[in-house]
VOTI-618016 format. One line per field, with one value per atom (N, C-alpha, C): z, x, y; residue in one letter; residue number from 1. Coordinates in steps of 0.2 Angstrom, whole numbers. Last residue first. Layout:
N
Z	[Z/...] $
X	[X/...] $
Y	[Y/...] $
residuo	[A/...] $
num	[NUM/...] $
//
This chain:
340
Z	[546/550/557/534/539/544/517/524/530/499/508/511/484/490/496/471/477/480/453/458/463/442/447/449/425/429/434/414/419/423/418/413/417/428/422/418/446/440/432/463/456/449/479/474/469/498/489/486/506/512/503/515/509/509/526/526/520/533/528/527/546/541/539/550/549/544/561/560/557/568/565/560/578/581/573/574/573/576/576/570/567/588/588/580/597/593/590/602/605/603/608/603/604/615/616/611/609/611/614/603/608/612/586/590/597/579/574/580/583/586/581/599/595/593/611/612/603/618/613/611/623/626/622/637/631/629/645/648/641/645/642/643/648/652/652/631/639/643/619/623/628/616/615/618/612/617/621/602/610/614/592/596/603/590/592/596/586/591/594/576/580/586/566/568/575/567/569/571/559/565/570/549/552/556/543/544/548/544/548/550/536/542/547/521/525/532/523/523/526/521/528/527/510/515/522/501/503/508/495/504/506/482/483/492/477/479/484/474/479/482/461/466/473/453/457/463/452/457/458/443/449/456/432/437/444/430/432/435/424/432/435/410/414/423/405/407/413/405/406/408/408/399/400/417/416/409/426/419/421/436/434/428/448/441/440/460/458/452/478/467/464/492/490/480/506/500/497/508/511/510/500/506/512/486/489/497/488/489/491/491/495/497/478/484/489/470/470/475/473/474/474/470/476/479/457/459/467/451/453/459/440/442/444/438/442/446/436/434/439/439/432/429/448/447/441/457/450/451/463/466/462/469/465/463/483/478/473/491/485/481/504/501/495/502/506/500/504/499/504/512/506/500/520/522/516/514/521/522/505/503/509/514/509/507/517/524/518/508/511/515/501/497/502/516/510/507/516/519/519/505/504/509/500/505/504/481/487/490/468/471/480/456/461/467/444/450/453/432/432/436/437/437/433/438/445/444/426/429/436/420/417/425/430/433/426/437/432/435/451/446/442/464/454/454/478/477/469/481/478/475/499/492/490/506/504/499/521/511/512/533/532/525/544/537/534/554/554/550/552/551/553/543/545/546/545/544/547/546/538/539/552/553/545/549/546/548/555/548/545/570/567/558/569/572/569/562/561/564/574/568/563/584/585/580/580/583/582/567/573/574/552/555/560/541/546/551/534/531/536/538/538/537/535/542/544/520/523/529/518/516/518/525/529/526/526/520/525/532/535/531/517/528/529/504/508/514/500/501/507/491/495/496/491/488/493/492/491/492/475/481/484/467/471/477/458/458/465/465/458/460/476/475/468/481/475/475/488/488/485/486/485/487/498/496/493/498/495/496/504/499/501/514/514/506/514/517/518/504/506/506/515/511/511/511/515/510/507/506/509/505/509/507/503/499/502/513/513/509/528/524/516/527/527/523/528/533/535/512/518/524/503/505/509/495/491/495/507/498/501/519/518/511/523/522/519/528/520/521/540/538/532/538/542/541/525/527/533/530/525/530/527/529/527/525/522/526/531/531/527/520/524/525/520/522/525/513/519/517/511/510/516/509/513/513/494/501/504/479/483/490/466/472/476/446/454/461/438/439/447/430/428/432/438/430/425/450/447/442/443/443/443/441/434/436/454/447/442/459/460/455/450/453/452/456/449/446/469/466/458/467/471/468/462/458/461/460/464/460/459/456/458/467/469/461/458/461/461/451/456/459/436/443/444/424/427/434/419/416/422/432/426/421/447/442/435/459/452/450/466/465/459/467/464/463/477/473/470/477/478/474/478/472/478/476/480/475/476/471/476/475/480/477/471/467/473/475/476/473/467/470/472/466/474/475/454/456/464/449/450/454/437/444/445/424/425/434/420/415/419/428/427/424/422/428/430/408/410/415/414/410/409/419/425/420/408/411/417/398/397/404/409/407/404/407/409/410/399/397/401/405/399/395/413/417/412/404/409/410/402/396/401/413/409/405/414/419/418/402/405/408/405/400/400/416/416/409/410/417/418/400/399/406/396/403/403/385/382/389/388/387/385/393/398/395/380/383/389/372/371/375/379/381/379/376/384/382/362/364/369/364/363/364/375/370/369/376/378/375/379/374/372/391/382/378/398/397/392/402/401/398/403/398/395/415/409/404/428/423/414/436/435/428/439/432/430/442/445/439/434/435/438/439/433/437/443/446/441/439/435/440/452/444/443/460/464/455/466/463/462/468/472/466/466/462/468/469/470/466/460/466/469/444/447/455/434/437/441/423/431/433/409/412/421/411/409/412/404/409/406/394/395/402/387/383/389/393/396/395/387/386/389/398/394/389/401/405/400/390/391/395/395/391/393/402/399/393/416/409/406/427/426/417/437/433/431/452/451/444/462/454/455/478/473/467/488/484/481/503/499/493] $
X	[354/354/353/347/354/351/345/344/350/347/348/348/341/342/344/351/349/349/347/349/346/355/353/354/356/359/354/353/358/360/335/340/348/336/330/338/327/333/328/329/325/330/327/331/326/327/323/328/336/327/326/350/346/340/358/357/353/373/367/365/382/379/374/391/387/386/404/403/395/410/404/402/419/413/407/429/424/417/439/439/433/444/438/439/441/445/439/432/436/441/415/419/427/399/405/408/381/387/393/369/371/374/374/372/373/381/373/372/391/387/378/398/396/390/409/402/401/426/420/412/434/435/430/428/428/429/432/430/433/418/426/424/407/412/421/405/400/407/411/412/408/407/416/414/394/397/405/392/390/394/400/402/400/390/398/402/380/378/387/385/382/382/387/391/392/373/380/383/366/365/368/370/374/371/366/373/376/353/358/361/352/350/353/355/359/359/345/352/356/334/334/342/337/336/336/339/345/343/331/331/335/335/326/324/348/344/337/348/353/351/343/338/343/351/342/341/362/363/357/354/360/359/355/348/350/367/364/359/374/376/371/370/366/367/379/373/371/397/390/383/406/406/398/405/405/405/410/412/411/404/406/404/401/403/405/394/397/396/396/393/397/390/395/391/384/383/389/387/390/389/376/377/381/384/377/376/396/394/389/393/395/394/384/384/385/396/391/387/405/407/402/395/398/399/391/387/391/395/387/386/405/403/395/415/409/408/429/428/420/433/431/428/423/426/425/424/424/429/417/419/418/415/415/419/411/416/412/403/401/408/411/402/403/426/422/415/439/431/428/444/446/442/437/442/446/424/423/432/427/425/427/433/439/436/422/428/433/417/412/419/423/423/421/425/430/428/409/414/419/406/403/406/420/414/410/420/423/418/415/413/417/418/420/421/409/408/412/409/409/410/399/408/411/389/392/398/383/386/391/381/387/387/371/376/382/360/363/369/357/352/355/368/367/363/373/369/368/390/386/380/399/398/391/411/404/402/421/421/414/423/422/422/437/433/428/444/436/432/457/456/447/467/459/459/481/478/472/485/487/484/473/476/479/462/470/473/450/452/458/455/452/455/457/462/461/445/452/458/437/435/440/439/441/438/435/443/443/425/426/433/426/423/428/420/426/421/410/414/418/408/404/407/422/422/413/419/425/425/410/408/412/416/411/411/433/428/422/443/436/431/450/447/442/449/447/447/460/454/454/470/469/463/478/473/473/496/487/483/506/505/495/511/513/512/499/502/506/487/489/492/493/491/491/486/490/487/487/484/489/480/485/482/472/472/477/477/479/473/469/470/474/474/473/472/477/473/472/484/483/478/495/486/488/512/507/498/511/514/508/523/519/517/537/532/524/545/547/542/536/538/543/517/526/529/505/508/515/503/498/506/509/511/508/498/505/505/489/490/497/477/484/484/464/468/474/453/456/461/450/451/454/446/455/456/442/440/447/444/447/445/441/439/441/454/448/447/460/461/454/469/462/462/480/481/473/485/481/480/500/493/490/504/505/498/505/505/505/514/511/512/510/515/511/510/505/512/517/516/515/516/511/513/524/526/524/515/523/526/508/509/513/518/514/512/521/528/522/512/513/518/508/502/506/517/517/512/513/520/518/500/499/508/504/498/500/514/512/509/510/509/508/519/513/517/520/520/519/524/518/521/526/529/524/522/525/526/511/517/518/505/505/511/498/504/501/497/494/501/491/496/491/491/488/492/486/490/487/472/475/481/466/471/472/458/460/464/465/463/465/463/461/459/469/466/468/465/467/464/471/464/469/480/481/477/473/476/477/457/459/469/457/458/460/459/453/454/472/469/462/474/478/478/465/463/471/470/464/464/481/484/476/474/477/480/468/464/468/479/476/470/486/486/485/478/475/478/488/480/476/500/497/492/494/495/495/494/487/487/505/502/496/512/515/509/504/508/507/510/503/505/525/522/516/524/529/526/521/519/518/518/520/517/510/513/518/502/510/514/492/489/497/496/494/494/499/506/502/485/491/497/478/476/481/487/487/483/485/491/490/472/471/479/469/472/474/456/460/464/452/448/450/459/462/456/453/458/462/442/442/449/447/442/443/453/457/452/445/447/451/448/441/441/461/459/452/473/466/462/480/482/478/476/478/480/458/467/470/451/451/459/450/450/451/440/442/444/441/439/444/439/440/437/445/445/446/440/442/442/435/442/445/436/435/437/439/432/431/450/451/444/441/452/449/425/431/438/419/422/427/417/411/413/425/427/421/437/432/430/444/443/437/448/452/450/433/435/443/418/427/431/402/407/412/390/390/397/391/393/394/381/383/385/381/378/386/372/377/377/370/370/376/365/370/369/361/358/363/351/357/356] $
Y	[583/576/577/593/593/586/583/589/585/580/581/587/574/580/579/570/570/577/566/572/569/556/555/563/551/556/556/543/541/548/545/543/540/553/556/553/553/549/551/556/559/556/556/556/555/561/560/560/565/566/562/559/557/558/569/565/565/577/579/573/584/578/581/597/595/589/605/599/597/613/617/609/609/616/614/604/598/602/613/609/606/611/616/615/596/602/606/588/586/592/592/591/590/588/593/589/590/586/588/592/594/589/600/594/595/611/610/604/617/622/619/608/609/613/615/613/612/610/614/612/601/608/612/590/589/600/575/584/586/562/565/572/557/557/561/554/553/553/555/559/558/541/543/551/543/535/537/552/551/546/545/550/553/534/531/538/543/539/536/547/552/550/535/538/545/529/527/531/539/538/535/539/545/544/526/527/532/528/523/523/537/538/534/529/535/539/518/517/523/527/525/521/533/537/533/518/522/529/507/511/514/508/507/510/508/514/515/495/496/504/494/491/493/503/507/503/495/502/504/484/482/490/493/487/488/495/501/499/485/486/492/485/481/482/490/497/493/488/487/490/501/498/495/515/507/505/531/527/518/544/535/534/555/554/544/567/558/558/577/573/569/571/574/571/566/573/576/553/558/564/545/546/550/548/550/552/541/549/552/531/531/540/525/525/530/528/534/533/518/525/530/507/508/513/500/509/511/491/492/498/499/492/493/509/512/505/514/507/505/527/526/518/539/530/529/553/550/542/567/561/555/584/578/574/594/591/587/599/602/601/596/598/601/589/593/594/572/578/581/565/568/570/557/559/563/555/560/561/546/552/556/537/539/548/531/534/539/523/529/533/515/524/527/506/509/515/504/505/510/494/503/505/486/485/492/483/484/484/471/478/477/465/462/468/456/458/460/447/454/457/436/434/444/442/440/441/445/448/448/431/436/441/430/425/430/441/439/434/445/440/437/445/449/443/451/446/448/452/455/450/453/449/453/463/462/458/462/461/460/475/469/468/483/481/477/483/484/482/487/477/477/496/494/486/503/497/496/515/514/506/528/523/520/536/538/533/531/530/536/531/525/526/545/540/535/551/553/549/549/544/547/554/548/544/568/567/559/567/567/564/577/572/572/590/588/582/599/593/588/612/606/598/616/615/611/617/612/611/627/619/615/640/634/627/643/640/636/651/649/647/654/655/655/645/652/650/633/634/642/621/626/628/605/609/615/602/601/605/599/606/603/596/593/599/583/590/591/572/576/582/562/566/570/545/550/557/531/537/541/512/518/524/502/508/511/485/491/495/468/475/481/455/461/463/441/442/450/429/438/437/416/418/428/411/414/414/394/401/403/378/382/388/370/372/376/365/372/374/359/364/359/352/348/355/355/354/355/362/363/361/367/358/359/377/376/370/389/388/384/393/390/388/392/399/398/385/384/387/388/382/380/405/402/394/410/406/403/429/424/417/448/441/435/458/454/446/473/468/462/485/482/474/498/493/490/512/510/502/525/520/517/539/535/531/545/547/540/550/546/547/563/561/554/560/559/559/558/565/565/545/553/555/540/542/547/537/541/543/529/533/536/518/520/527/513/515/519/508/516/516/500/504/512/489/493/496/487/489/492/483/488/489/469/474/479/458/465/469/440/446/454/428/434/439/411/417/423/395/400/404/389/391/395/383/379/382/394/390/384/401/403/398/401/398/399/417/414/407/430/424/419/449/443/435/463/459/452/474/468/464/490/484/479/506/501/494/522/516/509/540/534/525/553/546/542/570/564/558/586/580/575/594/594/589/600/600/600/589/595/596/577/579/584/574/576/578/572/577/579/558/566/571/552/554/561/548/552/556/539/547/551/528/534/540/525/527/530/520/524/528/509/515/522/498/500/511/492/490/496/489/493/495/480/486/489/469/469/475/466/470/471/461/469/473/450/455/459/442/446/450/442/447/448/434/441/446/420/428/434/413/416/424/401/401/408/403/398/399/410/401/400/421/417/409/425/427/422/426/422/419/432/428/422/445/444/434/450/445/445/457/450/447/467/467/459/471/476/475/456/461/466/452/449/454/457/460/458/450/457/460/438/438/448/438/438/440/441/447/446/429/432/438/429/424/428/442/437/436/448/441/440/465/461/451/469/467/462/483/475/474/495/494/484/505/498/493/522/515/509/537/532/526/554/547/544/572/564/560/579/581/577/586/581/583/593/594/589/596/598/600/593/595/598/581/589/589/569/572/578/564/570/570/556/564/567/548/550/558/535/538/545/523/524/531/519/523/527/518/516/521/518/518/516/525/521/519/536/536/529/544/537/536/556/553/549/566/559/556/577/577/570/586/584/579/601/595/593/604/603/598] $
residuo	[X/X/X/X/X/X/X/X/X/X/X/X/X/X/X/X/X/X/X/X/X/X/X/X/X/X/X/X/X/X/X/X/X/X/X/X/X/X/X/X/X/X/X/X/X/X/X/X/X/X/X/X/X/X/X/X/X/X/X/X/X/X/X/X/X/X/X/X/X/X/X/X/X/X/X/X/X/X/X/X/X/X/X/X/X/X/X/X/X/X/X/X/X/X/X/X/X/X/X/X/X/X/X/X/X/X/X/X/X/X/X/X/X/X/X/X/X/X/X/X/X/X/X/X/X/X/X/X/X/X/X/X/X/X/X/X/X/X/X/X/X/X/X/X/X/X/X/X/X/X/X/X/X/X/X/X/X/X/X/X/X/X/X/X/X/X/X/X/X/X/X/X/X/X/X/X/X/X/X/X/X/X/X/X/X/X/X/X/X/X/X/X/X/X/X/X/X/X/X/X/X/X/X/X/X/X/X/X/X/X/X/X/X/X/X/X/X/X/X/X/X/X/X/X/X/X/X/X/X/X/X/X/X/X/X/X/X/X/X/X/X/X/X/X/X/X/X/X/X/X/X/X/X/X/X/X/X/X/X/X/X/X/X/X/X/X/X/X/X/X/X/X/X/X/X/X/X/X/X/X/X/X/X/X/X/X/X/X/X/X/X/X/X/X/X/X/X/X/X/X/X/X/X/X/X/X/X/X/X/X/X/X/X/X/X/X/X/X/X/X/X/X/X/X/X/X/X/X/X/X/X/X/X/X/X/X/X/X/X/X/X/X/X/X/X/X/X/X/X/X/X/X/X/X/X/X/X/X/X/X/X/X/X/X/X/X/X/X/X/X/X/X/X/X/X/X/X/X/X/X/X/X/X/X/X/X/X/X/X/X/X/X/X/X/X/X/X/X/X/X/X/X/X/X/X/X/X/X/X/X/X/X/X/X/X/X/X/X/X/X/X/X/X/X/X/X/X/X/X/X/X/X/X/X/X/X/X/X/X/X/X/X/X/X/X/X/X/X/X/X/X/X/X/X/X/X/X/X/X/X/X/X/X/X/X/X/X/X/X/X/X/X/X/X/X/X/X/X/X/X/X/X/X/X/X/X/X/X/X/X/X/X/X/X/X/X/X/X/X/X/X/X/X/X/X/X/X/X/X/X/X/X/X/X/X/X/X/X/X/X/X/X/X/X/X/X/X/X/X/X/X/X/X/X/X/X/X/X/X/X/X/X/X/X/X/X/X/X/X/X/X/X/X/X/X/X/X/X/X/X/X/X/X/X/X/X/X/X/X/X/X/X/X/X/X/X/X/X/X/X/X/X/X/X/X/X/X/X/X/X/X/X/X/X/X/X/X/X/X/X/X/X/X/X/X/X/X/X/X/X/X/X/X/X/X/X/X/X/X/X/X/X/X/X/X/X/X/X/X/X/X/X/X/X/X/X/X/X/X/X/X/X/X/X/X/X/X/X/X/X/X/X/X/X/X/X/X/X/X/X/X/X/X/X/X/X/X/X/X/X/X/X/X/X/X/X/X/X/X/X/X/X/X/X/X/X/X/X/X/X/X/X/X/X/X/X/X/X/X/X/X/X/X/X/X/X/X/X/X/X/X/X/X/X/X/X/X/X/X/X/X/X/X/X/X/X/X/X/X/X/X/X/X/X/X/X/X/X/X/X/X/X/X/X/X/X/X/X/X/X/X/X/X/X/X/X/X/X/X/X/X/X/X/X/X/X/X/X/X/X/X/X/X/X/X/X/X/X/X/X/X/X/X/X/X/X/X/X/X/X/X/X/X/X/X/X/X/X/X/X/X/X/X/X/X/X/X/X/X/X/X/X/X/X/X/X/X/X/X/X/X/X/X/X/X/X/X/X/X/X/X/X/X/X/X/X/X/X/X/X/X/X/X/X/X/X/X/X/X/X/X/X/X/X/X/X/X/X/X/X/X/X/X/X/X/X/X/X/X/X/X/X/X/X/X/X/X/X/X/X/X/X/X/X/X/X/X/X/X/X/X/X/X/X/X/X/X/X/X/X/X/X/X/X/X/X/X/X/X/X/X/X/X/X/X/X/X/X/X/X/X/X/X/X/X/X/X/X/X/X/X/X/X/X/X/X/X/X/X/X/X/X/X/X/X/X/X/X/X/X/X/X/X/X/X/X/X/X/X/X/X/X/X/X/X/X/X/X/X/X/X/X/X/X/X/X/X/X/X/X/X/X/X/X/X/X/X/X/X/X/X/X/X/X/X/X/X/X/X/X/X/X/X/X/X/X/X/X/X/X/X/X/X/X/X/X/X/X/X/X] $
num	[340/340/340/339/339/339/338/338/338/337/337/337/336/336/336/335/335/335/334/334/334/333/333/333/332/332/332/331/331/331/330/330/330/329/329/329/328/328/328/327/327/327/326/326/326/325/325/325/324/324/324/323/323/323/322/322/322/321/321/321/320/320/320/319/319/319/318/318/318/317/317/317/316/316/316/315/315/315/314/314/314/313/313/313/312/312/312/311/311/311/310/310/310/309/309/309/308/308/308/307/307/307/306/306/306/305/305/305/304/304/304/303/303/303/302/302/302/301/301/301/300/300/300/299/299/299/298/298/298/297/297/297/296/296/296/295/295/295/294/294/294/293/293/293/292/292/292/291/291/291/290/290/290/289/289/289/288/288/288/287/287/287/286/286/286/285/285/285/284/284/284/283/283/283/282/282/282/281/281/281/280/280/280/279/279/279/278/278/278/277/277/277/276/276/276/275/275/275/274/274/274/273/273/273/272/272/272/271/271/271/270/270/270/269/269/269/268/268/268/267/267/267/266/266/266/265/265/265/264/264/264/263/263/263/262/262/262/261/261/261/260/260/260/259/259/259/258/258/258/257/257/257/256/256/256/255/255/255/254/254/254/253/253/253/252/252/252/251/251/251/250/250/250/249/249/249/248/248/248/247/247/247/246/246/246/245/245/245/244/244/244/243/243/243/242/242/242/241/241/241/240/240/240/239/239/239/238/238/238/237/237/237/236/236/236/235/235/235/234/234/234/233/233/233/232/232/232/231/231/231/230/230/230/229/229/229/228/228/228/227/227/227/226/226/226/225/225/225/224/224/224/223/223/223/222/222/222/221/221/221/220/220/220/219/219/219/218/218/218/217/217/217/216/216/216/215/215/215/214/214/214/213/213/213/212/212/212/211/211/211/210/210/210/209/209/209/208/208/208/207/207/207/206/206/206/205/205/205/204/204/204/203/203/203/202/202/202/201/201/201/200/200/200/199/199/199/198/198/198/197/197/197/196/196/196/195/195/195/194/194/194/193/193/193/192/192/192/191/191/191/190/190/190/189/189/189/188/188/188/187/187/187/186/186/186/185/185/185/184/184/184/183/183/183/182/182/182/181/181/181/180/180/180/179/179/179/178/178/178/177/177/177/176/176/176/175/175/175/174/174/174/173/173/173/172/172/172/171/171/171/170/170/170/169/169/169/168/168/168/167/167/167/166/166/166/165/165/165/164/164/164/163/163/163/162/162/162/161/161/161/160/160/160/159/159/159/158/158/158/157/157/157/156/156/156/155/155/155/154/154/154/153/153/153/152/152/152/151/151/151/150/150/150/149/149/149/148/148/148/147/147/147/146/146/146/145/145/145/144/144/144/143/143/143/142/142/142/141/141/141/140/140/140/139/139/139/138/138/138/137/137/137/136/136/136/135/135/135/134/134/134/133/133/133/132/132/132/131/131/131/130/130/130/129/129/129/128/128/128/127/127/127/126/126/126/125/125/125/124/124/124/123/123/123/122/122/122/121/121/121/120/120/120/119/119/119/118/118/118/117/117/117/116/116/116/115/115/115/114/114/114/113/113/113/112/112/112/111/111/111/110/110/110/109/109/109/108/108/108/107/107/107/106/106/106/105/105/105/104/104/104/103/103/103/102/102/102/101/101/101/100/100/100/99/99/99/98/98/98/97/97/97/96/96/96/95/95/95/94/94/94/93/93/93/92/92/92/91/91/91/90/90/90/89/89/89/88/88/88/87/87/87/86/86/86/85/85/85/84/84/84/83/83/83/82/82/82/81/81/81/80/80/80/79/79/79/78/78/78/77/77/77/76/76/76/75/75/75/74/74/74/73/73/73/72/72/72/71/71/71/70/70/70/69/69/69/68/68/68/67/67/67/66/66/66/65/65/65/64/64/64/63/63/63/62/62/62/61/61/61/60/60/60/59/59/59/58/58/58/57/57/57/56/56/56/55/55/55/54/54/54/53/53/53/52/52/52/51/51/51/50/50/50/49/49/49/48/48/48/47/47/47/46/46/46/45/45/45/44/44/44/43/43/43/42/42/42/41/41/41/40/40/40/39/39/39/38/38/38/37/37/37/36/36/36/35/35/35/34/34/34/33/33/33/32/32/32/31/31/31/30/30/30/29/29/29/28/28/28/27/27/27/26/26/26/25/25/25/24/24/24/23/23/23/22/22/22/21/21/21/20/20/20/19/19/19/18/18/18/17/17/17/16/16/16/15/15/15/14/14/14/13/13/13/12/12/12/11/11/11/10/10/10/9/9/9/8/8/8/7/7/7/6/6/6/5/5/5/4/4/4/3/3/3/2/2/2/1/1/1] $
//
């Protein structure tokens, strides 16, 4: 098998070398409005934003932050096939801005905006992040009433394009290769992950550090398996240092990404340099965690590519592909995979 990953150099807000309905997935992790690390990036989008923050002015960053971004969800409803799914992870944001401190709902005004394209929303996901417990506390530490909780989680939103999900021939084999294990369907449809770990990103570059702020490979990886079949395509428009292509890769699925910086592209080879023994890893985990979960369980199907039993007949034809080469001619990557 093989799948085709390339990397566009540019403005997500415009994505002319993406096609009307060639996408299936969107997973990405966009600039979170009112976290400081971003203002830079979003007064360039649009300069009265560094005005509306330096006169303490909240409410109106806020707004124009999300206007800013805008353009890029009326893309993604032009590029997702009907029934696809936009998978956006977000974190709320607290902040004083003027004189008063208070949470900034990103993930609230997330879903207002889609909605308004179109998108139905489905029921989110909930990750929990690892947080220093000694520090954890903001505002009179000890003495109430000034005190405030710590966020300790992100957002998954999930959207659907169109209000009908996708369909597919009987018996599509790429989709019953696709199918992941009874109890890895529990675990990751669950609405809250506390599994999760945060990843920090070691970057050479100190611009690009504070430029950084990539999800765990985690996250896109469960997302693709949960909402992409073999021979889909799987689009971030906010790329960074390559996570979601990562994530495809490793799943065999095709990948798309829009970045304005090329320089994060360093960043995705040297991340490529052990990805067949990375992807080996991974499907060796999850094969292995199956074993462990059907030793003893009177299981009602045999699989027909492992020799394990299965818990639905759903997960009979169950196939991983793993990463055997990869091949770069510019920004476009081909992967080959074999069966695992």
């Amino acid at each position: 098998m093989e799948t085709e990953h390339r990397i566009h150099v540019g403005d997500a807000r415009e994505m002319t070398a993406v096609g009307d309905d060639s996408v299936e997935l969107v997973v990405t992790s966009p600039p979170y409005p009112m976290i400081e690390m971003w203002d830079d990036l979003f007064s360039e989008l649009n300069p009265d934003i560094e005005e509306y923050v330096a006169r303490g002015d909240g409410e109106a960053a806020f707004e124009a932050m999300h206007a800013a971004l805008d353009p890029v969800w009326d893309e993604l409803s032009r590029v997702l096939v009907e029934g696809g799914i936009a998978a956006i992870n977000v974190g709320d944001a607290t902040r004083s801005v003027g004189d008063g401190f208070q949470l900034y709902p990103n993930h609230a005004e997330l879903i207002t905006r889609f909605r308004e394209r179109g998108f139905d929303l489905l029921p989110d996901v909930l990750w929990r992040k690892p947080v220093n417990s000694l520090t954890k506390f903001m505002g009179s530490g000890m003495v109430p009433p000034n005190a405030y909780t710590t966020l300790e989680h992100e957002y998954v939103l999930l959207f659907r394009n169109g209000g009908e999900s996708r369909s597919f021939e009987t018996g599509a084999q790429h989709r019953y290769e696709s199918a992941y294990f009874w109890e890895e369907r529990n675990v990751w449809f669950s609405d809250l992950w506390t599994d999760v770990q945060g990843e920090g990103q070691d970057l050479d570059h100190d611009e690009l550090r504070t430029r950084s702020a990539a999800f765990p490979f985690e996250v896109p990886y469960r997302l693709v398996n949960m909402y992409s079949v073999y021979g889909d395509t799987v689009l971030d428009p906010f790329w960074g240092t390559g996570t979601t292509s990562l994530a495809a890769m490793v799943a065999g699925r095709n990948s798309t990404g829009y970045e304005l910086s090329r320089e994060f592209r360093e960043v995705f080879d040297d991340r490529l340099a052990e990805i067949e023994e990375f992807a080996d890893e991974k499907n060796r985990k999850r094969l292995d965690a199956h074993r462990e979960f059907a030793e003893g369980e009177d299981l009602g199907y045999e699989a027909e590519n492992y020799d394990f039993g299965v818990k639905t007949k759903q997960e009979r034809e169950l196939q991983l592909y793993t990463v055997e080469d990869y091949r770069r001619d510019g920004d476009h990557y081909v992967v080959d995979h074999r069966p695992f």
